[in-house]
C-alpha positions as CSV (number, residue, x, y, z in Angstrom):
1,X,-39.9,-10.6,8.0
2,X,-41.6,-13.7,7.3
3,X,-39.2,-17.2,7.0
4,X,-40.6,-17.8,3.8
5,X,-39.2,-14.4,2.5
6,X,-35.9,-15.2,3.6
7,X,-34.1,-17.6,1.4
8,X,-30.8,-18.3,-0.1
9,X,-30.7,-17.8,-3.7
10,X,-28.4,-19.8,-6.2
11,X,-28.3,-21.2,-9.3
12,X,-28.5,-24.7,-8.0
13,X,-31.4,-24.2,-5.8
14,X,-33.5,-21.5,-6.8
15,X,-36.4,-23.1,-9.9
16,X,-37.9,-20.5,-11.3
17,X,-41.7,-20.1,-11.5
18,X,-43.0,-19.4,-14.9
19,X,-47.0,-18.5,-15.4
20,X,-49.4,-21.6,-14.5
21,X,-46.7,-23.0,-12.4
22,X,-47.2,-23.7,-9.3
23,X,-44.3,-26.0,-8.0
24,X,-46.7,-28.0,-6.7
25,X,-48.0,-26.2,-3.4
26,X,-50.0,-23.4,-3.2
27,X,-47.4,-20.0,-3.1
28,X,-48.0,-17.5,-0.2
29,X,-48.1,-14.0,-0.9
30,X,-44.3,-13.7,0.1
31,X,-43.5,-16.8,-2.3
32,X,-44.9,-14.5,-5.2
33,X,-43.0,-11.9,-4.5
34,X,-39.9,-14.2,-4.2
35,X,-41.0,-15.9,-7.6
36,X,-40.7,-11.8,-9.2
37,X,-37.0,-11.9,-7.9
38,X,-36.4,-15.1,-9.9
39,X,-38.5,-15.3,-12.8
40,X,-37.6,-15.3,-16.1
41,X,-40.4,-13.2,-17.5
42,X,-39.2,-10.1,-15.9
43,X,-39.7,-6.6,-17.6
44,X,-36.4,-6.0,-19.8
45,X,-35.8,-3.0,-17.9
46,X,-35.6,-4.5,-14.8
47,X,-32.3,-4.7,-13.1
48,X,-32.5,-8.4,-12.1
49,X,-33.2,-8.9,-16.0
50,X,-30.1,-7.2,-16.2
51,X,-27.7,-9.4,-13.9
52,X,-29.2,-12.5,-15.1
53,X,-28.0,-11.8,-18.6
54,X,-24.7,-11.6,-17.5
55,X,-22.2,-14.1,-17.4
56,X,-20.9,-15.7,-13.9
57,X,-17.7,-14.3,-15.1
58,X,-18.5,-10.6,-14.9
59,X,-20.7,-10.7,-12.1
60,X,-17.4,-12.1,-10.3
61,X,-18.9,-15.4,-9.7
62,X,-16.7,-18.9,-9.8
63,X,-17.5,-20.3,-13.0
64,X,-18.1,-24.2,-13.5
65,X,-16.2,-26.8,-16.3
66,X,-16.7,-30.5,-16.8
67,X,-13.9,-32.5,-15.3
68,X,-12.6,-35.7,-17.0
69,X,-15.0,-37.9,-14.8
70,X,-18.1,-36.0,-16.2
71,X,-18.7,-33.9,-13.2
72,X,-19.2,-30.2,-12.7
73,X,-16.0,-28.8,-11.0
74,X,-16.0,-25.3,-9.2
75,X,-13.2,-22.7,-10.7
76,X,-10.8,-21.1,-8.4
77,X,-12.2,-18.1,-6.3
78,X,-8.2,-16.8,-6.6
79,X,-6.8,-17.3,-10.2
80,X,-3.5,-15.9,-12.0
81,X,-5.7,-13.1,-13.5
82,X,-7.1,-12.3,-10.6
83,X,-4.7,-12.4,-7.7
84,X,-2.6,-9.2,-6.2
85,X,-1.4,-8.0,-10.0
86,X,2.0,-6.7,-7.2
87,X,3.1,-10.1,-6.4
88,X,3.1,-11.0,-9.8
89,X,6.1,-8.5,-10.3
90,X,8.5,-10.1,-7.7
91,X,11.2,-11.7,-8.8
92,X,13.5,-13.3,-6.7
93,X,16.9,-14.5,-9.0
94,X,19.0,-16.1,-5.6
95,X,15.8,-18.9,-5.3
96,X,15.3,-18.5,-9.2
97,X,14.6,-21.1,-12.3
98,X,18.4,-22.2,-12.3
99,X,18.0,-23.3,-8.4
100,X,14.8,-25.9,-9.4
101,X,17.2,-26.9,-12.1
102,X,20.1,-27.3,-9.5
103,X,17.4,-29.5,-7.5
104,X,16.4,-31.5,-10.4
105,X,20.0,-32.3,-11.0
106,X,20.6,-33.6,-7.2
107,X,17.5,-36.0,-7.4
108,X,18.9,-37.2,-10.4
109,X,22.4,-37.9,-9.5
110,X,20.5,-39.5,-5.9
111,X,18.9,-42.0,-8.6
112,X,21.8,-43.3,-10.6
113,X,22.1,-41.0,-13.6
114,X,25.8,-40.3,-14.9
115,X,26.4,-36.6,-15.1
116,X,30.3,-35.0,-15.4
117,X,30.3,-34.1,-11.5
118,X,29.7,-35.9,-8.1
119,X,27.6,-33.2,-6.7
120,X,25.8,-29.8,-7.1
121,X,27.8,-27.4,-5.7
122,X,24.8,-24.1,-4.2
123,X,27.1,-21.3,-5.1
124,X,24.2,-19.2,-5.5
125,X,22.7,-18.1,-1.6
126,X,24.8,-17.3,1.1
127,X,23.7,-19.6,3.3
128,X,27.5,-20.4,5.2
129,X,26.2,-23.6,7.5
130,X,25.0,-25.4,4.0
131,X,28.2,-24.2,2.9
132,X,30.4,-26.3,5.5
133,X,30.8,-23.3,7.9
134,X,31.0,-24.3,11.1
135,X,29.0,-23.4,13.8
136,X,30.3,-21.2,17.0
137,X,30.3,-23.5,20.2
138,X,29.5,-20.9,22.4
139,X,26.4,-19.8,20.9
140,X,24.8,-23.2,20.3
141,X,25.3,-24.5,23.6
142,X,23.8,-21.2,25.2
143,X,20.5,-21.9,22.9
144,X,20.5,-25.7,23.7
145,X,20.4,-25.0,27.4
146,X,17.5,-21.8,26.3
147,X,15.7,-24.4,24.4
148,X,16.0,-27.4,27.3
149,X,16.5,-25.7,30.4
150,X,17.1,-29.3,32.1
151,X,20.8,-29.2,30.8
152,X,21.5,-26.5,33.4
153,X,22.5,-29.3,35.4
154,X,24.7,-30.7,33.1
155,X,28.3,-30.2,34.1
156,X,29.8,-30.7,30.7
157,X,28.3,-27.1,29.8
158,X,30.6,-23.9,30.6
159,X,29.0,-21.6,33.4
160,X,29.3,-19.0,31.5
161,X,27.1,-20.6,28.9
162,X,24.7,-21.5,31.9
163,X,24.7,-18.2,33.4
164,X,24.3,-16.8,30.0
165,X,21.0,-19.3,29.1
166,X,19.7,-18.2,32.7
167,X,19.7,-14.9,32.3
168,X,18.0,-14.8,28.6
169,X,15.5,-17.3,30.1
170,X,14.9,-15.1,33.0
171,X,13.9,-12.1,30.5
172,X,11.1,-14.4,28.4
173,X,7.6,-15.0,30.0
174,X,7.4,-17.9,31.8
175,X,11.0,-18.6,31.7
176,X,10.8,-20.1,28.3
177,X,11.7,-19.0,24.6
178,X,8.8,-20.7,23.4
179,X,6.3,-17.7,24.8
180,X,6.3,-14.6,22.8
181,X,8.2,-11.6,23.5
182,X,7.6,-7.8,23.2
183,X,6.9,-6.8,19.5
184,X,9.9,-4.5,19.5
185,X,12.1,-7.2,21.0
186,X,13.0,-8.5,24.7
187,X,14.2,-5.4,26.4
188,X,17.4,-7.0,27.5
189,X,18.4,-8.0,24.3
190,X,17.9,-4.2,22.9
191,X,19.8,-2.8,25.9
192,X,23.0,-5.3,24.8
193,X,22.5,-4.3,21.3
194,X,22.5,-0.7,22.1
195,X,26.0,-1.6,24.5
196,X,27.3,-3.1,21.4
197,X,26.8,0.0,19.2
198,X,28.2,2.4,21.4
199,X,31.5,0.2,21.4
200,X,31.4,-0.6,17.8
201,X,30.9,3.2,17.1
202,X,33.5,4.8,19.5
203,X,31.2,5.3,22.4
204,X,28.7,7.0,20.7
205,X,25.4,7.0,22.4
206,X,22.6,4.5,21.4
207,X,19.1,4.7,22.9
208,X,17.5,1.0,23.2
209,X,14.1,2.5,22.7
210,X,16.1,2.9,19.3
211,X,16.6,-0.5,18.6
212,X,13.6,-3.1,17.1
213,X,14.9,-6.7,16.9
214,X,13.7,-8.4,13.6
215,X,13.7,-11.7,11.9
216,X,16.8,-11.3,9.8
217,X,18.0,-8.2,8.7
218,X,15.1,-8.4,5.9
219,X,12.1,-8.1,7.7
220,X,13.5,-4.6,9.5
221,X,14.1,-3.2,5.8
222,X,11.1,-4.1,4.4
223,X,9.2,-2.6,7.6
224,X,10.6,0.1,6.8
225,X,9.9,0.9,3.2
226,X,6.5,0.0,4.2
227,X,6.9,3.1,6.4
228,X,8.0,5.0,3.3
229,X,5.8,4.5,0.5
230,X,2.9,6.5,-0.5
231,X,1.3,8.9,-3.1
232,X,0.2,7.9,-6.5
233,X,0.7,8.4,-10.3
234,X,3.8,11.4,-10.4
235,X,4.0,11.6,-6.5
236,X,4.5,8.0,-5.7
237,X,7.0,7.4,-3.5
238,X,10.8,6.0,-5.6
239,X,13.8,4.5,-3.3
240,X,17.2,4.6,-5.0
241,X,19.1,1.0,-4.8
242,X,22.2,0.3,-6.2
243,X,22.6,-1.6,-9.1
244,X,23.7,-4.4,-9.1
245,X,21.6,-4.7,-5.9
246,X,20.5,-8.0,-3.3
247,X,17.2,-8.6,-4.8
248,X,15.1,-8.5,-1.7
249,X,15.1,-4.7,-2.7
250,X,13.6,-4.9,-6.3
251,X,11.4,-7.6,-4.7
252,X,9.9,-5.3,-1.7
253,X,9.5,-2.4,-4.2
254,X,7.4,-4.3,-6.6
255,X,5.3,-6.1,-4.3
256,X,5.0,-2.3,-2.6
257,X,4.1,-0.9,-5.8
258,X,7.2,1.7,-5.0
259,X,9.4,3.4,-7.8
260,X,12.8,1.7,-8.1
261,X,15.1,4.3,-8.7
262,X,18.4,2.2,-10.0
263,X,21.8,4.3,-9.4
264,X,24.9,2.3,-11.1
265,X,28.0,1.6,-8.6
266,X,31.3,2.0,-10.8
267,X,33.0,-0.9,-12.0
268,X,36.2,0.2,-12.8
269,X,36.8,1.6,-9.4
270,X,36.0,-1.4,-7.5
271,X,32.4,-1.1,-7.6
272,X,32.2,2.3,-5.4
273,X,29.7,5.2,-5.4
274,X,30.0,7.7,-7.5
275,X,28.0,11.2,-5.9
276,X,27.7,12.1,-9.2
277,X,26.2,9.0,-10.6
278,X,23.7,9.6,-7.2
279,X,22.3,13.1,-8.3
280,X,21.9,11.8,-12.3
281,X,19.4,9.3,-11.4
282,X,17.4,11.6,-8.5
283,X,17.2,14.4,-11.0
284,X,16.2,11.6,-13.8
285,X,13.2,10.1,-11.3
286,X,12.0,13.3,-10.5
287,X,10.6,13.4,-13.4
288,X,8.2,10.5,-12.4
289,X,8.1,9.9,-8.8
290,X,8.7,11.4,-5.4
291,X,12.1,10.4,-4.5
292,X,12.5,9.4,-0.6
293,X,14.8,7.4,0.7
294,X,18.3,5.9,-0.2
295,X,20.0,2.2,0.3
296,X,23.0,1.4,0.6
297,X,24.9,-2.4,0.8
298,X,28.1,-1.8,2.4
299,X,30.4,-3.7,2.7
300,X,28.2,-5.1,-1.0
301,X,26.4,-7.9,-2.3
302,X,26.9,-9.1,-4.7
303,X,29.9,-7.2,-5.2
304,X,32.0,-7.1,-2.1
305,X,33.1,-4.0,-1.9
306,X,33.8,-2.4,1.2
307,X,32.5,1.8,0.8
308,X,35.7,4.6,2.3
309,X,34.7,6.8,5.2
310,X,35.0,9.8,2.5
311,X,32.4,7.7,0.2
312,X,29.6,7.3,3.4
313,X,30.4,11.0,4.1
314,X,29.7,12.2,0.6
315,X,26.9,10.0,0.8
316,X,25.3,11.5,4.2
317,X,25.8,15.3,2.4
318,X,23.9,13.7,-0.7
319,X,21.3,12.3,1.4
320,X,20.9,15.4,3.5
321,X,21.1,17.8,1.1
322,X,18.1,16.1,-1.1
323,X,16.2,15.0,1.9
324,X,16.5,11.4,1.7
325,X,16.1,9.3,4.5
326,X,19.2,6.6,4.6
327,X,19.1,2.9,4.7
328,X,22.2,1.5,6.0
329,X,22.4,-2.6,5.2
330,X,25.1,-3.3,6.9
331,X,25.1,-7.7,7.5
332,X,28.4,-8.0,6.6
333,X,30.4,-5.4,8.8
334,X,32.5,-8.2,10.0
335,X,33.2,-9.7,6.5
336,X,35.8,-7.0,5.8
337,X,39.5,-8.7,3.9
338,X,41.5,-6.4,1.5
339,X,44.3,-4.3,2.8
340,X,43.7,-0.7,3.7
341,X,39.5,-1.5,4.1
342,X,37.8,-0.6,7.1
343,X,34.2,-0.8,8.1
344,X,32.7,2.2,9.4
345,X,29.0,2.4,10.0
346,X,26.9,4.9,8.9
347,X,26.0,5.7,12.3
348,X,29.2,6.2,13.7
349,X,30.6,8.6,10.5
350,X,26.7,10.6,11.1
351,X,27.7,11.8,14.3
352,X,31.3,12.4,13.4
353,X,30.0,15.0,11.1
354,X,28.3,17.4,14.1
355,X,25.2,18.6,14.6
356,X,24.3,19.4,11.2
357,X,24.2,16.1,10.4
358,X,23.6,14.1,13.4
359,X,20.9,15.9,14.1
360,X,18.5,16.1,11.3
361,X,19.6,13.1,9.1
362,X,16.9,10.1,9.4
363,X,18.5,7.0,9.3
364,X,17.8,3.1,9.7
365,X,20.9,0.5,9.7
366,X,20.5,-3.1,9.6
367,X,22.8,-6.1,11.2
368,X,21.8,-9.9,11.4
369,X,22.5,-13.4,12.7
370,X,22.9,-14.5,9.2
371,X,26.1,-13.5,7.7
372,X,29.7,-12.7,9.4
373,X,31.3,-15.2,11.1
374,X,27.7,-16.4,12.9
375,X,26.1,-17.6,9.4
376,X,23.3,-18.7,11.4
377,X,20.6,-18.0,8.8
378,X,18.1,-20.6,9.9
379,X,17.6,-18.6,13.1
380,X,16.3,-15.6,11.9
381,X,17.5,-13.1,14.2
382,X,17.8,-9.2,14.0
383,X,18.7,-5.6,14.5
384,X,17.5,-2.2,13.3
385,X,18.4,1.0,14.8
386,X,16.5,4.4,14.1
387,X,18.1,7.7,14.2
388,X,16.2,11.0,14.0
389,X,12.6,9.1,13.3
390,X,9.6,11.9,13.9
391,X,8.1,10.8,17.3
392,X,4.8,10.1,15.3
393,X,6.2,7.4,12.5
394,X,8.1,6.3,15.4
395,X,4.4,5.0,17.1
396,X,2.9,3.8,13.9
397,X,6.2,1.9,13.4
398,X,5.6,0.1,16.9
399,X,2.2,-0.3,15.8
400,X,3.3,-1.9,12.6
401,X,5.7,-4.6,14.4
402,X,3.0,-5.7,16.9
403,X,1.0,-6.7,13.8
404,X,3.5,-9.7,13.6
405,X,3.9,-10.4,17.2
406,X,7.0,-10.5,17.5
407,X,10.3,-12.0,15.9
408,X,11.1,-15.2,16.6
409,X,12.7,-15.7,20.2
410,X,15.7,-18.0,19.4
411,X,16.6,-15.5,17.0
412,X,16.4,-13.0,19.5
413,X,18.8,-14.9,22.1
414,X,21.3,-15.3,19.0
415,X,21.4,-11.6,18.4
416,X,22.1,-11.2,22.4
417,X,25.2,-13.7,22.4
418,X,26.1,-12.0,19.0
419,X,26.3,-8.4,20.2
420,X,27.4,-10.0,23.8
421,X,30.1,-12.8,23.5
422,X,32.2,-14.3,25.8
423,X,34.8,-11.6,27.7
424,X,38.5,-12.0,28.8
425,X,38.6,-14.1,31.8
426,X,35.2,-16.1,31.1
427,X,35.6,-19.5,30.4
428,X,34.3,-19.8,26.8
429,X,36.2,-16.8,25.7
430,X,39.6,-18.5,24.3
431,X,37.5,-21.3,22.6
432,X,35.2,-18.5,21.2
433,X,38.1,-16.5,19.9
434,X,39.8,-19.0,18.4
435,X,36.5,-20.0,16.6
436,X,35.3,-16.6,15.1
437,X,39.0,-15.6,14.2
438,X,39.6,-19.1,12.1
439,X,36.2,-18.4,10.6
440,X,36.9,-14.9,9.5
441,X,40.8,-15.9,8.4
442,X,39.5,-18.8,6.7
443,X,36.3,-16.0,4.1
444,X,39.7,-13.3,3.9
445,X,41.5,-16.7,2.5
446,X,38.7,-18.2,0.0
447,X,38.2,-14.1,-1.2
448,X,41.5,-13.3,-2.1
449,X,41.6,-16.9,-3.6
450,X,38.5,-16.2,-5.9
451,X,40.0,-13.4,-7.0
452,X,43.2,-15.2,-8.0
453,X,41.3,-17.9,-9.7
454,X,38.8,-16.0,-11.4
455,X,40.9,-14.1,-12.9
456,X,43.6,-16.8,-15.1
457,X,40.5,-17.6,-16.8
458,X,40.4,-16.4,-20.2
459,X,37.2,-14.1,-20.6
460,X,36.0,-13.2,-17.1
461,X,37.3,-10.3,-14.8
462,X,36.9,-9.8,-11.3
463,X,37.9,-6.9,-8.9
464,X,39.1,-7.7,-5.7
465,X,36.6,-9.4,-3.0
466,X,37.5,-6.7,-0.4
467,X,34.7,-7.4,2.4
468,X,31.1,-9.6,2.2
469,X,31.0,-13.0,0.9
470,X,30.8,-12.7,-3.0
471,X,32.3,-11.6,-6.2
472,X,30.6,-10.5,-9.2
473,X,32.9,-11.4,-12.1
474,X,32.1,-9.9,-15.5
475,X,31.9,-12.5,-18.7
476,X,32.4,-12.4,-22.0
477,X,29.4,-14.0,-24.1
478,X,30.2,-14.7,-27.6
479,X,27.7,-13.2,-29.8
480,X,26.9,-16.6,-31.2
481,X,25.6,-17.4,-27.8
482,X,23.9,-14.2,-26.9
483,X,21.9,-14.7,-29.8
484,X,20.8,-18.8,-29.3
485,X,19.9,-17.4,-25.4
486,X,17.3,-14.5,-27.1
487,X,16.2,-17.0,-29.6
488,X,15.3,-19.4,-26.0
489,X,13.8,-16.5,-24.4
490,X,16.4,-16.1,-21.9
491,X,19.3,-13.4,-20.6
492,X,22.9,-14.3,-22.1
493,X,23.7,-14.5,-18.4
494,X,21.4,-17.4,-17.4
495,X,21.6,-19.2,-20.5
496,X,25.3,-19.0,-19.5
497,X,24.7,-19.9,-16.1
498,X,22.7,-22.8,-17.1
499,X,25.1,-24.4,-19.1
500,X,27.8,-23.9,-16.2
501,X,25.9,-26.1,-14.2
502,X,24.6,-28.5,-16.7
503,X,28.6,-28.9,-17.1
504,X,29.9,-28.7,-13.9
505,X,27.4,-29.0,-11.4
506,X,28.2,-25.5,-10.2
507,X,25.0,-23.2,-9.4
508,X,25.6,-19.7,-9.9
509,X,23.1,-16.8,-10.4
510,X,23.2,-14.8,-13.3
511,X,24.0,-11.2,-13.2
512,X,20.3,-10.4,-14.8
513,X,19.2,-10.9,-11.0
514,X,20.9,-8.0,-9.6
515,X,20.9,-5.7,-12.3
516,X,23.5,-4.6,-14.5
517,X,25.0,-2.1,-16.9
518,X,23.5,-3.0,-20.5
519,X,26.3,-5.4,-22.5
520,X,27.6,-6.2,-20.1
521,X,27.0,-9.7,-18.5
522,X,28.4,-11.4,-14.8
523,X,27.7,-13.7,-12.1
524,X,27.4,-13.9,-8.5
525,X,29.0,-16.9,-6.2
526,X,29.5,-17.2,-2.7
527,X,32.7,-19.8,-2.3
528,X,35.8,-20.0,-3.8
529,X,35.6,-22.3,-7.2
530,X,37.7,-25.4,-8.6
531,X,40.1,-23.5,-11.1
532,X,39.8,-26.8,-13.4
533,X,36.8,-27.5,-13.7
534,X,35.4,-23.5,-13.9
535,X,38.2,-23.1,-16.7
536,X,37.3,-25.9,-18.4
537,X,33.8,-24.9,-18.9
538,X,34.3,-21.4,-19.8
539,X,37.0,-22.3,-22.4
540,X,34.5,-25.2,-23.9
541,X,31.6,-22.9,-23.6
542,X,33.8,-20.2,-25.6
543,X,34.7,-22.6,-28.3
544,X,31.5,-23.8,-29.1
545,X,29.8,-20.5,-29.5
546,X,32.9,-18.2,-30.6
């Protein structure tokens, strides 16, 4: 094909030709042809007549507007109406509107202005370091000597910290833990992980080909309902959370287009499961969706309660009996506090139950850096086991992993010291003891003092904070204020929330964000409040609206 027929057509460069025009040069035959494509005196039939005449809007083309210069300015190729309609449905309440407000107020007390606190006070993310949790020695010396392997000749550092540092550095390419890793992990890593199970659980067996490493805990249970969703219209995949749920749940669903299926833990009893509560809502979502898997928080967030061994067994009979497939979250398994609570893994209570179970129950659990007495969120680092996956998924799950490379490598030498610490006899062991034990003591201490506290203030309720790092206290909204909120557009719970912080600098997140029962209205917080300064605001909040 000739040059001249070959051309780049727009509607800044292309002039049409009308009859007598000439453009000023003599037109080759292929220019004639060219001047057809272009010309506004085509037939009305014509299908180019018929794409001129529409606008740049439906034909999917960038329109142009004035600016305030007096120039032409291109539109957005990606605009609200346009992008992924899914990611418009995610809401995300612990990083929500009251957080930019919490910000707001910290730049403005950092500039001068009077307000009734000293300080914002983030009661609304677990993040423990931000908190004023401490760090564990141990673990942050072993990843400063990963991350500059010069300190190895440092004598202030333990050997058992350089030994440690030497052998994760010996397991990453090039002896650094800046090159990436295996997508499913460093292999050491998963066999200590899988060492660490089988002593958690009893010596039950664990299988590191089992085990993925992940960037938090999130990223493995999002994988995995990745794994799970399919079908359309009536056959669409649903996943049953528990309401109130972590929001990272409702979030993944909705961006995965995936049926949430909410079942309702019981608030009376401590927030537990109720079997019976399970099979309502399955035998309700049948109706609309293809119910296939189950999650479970335990111990909870936000609610902090820590599920019996009877519960997870009723649970695994559910779940077997109406062929879900289980998701365990289980990032708090160390945060356990109230007298008579015990953590038992899902895992461990599956192959207590025989053969039946063990063998034909699908299961994922999740642990994580993040939470427990690490709080090492910043690091990202990871577990997920897999019990009874079909060989098949199994491979496209691996497949789906490599897409991201692989998790972060710090995060990865975190989870090893995690699931390996220091042993009797080592040097670092007493200091690491003392350490994790004051932490733990210290969460048991600030729970069973938000309890106390929570509860001598007039209008709010709160069951016991028996494992995790929250409560979920129940309020009492006078109707006066539920209806000035509706009026503002917003839940009694935020507008609620909103004024708690506008008073007293404290930055909760309202109950809305987890889900709740209807009427009634809570918040979630992750340390222990001051008793004046909460009681003053719910009593002056009371009074205005009551």
């Amino acid at each position: 094909m000739s040059a001249t027929r070959i051309r780049i057509l727009s509607a800044r460069n292309v002039l049409p030709l009308g009859r007598g025009q000439s453009g000023g040069a003599q037109r080759s035959d292929g220019d004639s042809k060219l001047r057809l494509l272009t010309s506004p005196h085509l037939s009305p039939s014509s299908p180019a007549r018929a794409l001129s005449s529409l606008s740049a809007t439906r034909r999917g083309l960038p329109q142009e507007k004035m600016s305030e210069n007096g120039m032409m300015s291109r539109a957005k190729v990606l605009t609200i109406d346009n992008m992924n309609p899914t990611v418009k449905k995610v809401e995300y309440a612990v990083r929500g509107p009251i957080v930019q407000r919490a910000l707001e107020l910290e730049r403005e007390l950092s500039e001068g202005m009077k307000k009734p606190f000293a300080e914002v006070i983030k009661a609304n993310i677990g993040d423990a370091h931000a908190m004023g949790q401490q760090p564990i020695t141990f673990f942050r010396q072993v990843l400063a000597l990963c991350s500059y392997p010069e300190l190895l000749n440092d004598n202030t550092f333990p050997e058992d910290a350089k030994s440690r540092a030497h052998r994760i550095l010996q397991s990453c390419g090039g002896n650094s833990m800046g090159s990436y890793s295996a997508s499913q992990g460093i292999e050491s890593v998963r066999k200590d992980v899988a060492l660490y199970i089988e002593r958690r659980d009893g010596g039950m067996p664990c299988d590191p080909d089992n085990i993925y490493l992940t960037t938090g805990a999130s990223d493995g249970i999002v994988t995995m309902l990745k794994l799970l969703v399919c079908g359309e219209g009536a056959s669409r995949t649903g996943i049953m959370i528990s309401i109130p749920q972590y929001p990272l749940y409702s979030a993944a669903l909705a961006e995965l287009g995936a049926v949430q299926i909410n079942y309702y833990l019981n608030e009376e009893n401590c927030w537990s499961m109720d079997i019976n509560e399970l099979q309502r809502a399955l035998n309700e979502a049948r109706e609309y969706c293809n119910p296939r898997a189950l999650c479970i928080i335990n111990p909870g967030n936000p609610t902090g309660q820590v599920q019996s061994r009877q519960c997870i067994e009723d649970v695994i009979r559910f779940a077997a009996k109406e062929r879900l497939f289980l998701m365990a979250d289980e990032v708090y398994q160390d945060n356990v506090y109230a007298d008579g609570c015990e953590f038992h893994s899902f895992k461990k209570v599956l192959f207590e139950m025989g053969p039946e179970y063990s063998k034909s129950v699908e299961l994922a659990s999740f642990h994580s850096t993040s939470k427990c007495y690490m709080g090492e969120c910043g690091f990202r680092g990871g577990y997920m086991e897999i019990i009874n996956m079909d060989d098949e998924v199994k491979v496209q799950l691996t497949k789906l992993v490599s897409v991201r490379l692989c998790p972060p490598v710090p995060g990865q030498a975190l989870m090893d010291l995690v699931v390996n610490p220091p042993q009797p006899g080592e040097p670092s062991y007493d200091s690491f003891l003392k350490e994790r034990t004051a932490t733990l003591n210290a969460l048991a201490e600030k729970a069973k003092l938000t309890e106390q506290v929570l509860n001598t203030v007039q209008g709010i309720s709160c069951n016991p904070v028996q494992g995790a790092m929250y409560s979920f206290p129940r309020i009492i909204i006078p109707e006066k204020a539920i209806k000035e909120a509706m009026a503002l557009g917003q839940q009694p719970d935020m507008f609620y929330c909103m004024k708690m912080l506008e008073e007293t600098g404290i930055c909760l997140v309202p109950g809305s964000g987890f889900g709740q029962k209807d009427g009634t209205y809570h918040f979630r917080y992750k340390i222990p409040l001051s008793r004046i300064r909460m009681s003053f605001c719910h009593f002056k909040f009371t009074l205005q609206y009551s």
